[in-house]
C-alpha positions as CSV (number, residue, x, y, z in Angstrom):
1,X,0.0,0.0,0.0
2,X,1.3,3.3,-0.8
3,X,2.2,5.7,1.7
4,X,-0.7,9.0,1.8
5,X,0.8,12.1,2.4
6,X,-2.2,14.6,3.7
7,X,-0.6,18.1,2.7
8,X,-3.9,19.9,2.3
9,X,-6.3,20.8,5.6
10,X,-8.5,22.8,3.6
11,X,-11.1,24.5,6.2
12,X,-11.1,27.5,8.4
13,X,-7.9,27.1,9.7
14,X,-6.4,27.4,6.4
15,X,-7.4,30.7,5.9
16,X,-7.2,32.2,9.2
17,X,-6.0,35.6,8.7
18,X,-4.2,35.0,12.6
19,X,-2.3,32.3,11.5
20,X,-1.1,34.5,8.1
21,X,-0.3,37.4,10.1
22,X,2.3,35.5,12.3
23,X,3.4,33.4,9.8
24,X,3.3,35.5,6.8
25,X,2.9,32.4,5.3
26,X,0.1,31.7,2.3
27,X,-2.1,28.6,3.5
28,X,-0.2,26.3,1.2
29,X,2.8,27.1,3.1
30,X,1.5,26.7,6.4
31,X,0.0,23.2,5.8
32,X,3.9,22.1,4.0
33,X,5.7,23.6,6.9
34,X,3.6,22.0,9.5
35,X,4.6,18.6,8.0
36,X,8.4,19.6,8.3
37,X,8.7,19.6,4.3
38,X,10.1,22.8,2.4
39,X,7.5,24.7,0.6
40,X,7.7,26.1,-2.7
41,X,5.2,27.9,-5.2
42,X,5.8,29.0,-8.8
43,X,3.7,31.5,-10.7
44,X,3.7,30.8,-14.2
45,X,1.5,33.3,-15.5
46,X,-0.5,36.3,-15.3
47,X,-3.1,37.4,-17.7
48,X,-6.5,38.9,-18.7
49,X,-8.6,36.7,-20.4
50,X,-12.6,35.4,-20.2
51,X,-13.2,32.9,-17.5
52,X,-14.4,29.5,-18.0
53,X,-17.9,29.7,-17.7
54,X,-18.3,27.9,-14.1
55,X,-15.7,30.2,-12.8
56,X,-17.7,33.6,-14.6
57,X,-20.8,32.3,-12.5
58,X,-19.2,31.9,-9.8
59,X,-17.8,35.4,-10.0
60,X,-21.2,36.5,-11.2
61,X,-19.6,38.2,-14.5
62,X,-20.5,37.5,-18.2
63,X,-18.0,34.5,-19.6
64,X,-16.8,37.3,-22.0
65,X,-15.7,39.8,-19.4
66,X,-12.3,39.2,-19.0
67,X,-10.4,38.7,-15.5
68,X,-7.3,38.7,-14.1
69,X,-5.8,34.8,-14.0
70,X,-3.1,33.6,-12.1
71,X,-1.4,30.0,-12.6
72,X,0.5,29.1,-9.6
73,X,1.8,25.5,-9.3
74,X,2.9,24.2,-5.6
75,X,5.8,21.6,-4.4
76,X,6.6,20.2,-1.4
77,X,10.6,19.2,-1.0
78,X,10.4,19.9,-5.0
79,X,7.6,17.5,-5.5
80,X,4.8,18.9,-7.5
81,X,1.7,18.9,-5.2
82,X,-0.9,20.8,-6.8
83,X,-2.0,23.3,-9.5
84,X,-4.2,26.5,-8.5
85,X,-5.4,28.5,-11.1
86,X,-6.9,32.0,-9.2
87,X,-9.6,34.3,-11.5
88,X,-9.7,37.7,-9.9
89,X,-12.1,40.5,-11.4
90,X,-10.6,43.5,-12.8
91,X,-12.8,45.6,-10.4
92,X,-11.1,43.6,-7.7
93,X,-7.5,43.3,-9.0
94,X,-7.4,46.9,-10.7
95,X,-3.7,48.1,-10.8
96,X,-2.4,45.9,-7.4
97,X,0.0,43.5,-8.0
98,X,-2.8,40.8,-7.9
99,X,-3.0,42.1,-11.6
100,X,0.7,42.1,-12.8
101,X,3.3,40.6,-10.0
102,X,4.2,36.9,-10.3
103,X,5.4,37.4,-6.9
104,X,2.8,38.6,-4.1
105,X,4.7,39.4,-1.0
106,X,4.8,38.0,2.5
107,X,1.1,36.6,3.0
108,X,1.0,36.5,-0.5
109,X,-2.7,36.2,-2.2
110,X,-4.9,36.7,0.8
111,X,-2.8,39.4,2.1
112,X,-3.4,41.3,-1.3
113,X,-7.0,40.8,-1.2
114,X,-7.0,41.9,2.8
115,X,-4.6,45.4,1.4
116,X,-7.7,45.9,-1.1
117,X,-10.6,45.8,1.1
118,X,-11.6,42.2,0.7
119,X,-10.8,40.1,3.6
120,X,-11.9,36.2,3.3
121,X,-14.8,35.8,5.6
122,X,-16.5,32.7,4.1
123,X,-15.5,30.1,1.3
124,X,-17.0,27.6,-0.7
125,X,-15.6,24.4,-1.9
126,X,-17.1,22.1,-4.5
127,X,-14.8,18.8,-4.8
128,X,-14.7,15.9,-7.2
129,X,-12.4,13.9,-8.6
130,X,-10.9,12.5,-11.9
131,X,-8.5,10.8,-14.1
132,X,-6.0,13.8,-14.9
133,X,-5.6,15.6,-18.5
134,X,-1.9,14.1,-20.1
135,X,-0.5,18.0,-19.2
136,X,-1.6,17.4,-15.6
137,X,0.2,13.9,-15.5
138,X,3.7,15.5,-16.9
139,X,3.0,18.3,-14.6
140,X,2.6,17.2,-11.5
141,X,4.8,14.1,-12.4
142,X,2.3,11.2,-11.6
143,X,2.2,7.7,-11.9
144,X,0.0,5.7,-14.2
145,X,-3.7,5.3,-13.3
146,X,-3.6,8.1,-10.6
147,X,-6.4,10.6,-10.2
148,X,-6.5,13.8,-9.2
149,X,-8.8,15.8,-6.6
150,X,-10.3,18.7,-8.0
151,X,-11.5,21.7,-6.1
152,X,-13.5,24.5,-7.3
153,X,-12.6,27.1,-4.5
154,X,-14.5,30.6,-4.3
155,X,-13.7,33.5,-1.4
156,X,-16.2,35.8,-0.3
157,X,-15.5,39.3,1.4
158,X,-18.0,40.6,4.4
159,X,-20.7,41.8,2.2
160,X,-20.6,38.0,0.9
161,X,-19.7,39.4,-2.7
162,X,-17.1,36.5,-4.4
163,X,-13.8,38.3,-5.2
164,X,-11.4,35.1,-6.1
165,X,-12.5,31.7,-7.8
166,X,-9.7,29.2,-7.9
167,X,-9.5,25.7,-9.5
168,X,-6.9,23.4,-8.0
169,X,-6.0,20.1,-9.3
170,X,-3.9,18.1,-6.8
171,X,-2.1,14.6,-7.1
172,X,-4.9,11.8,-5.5
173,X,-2.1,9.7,-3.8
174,X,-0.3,12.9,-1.9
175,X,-2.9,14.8,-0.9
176,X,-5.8,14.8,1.3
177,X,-8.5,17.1,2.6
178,X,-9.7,17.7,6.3
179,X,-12.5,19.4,7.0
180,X,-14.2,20.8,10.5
181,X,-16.6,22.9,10.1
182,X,-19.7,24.0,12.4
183,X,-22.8,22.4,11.7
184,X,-26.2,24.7,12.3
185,X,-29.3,23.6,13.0
């Protein structure tokens, strides 16, 4: 049986704005650091273009607005992990470095959004999972026969507008989710 490494405790923890303030870590960070790996993340791009058109609902814009996107792939101990790919209205991003900067700063993304007026104060999370595309496989350097564990992530600031959708695509046999979460009656 092959050994599961859980990097990802995706829930409220994970975007605790205390936890980024002393750590001036991004969650991604936290989680890898936590394990006693070495954290690393890579932006590859940033553009404007039209959204796909779950992420334009999600953002409530029309699939032909276009919107800042950020691809940001994630290793731990130079292992590929993950791929997030953010979508960030121009309303939202404007001029900040959100819009142009491969590299976001201490905090990184969340800190951004929080310098701009939109602190996280709720998420949702739609997960599934798949066989990966071939790019995906040579990407995140995966075995034969792997899936991959989709997440369709979406932030939403106090006035519960959504300001960020991300989609991230992480290897099946190293990651994990963990959720705790209130339950209301």
């Amino acid at each position: 049986m092959r050994h599961r490494t859980p990097l990802m405790r995706l829930g409220a923890n994970r975007y605790s704005r205390r936890l980024r303030n002393e750590t001036g870590l991004s969650p991604f960070r936290i989680e890898v650091t936590k394990q006693g790996r070495t954290p690393r993340a890579e932006c590859r791009s940033v553009t404007k273009e039209a959204p796909p058109a779950d992420v334009a609902d999600r953002l409530g814009v029309p699939p032909t607005d276009a919107v800042v996107r950020r691809e940001n792939w994630y290793f731990a101990d130079d292992e590929p992990m993950q791929v997030g790919v953010t979508y960030i209205p121009l309303d939202v991003a404007g001029t900040s470095p959100l819009a142009s900067e491969k590299t976001l700063g201490k905090g990184s993304i969340y800190a951004r959004f929080e310098d701009l007026g939109f602190p996280i104060t709720r998420i949702r999370e739609e997960i599934s999972a798949r066989m990966p595309t071939p790019e995906e496989v040579t990407g995140l350097a995966m075995p034969p026969g792997v899936p991959v564990i989709e997440v369709l992530h979406t932030s939403f600031d106090p006035q519960h507008r959504p300001f960020e959708v991300t989609r991230f695509v992480m290897r099946a046999d190293r990651n994990g989710l963990d959720y705790e979460m209130p339950v209301e009656d």
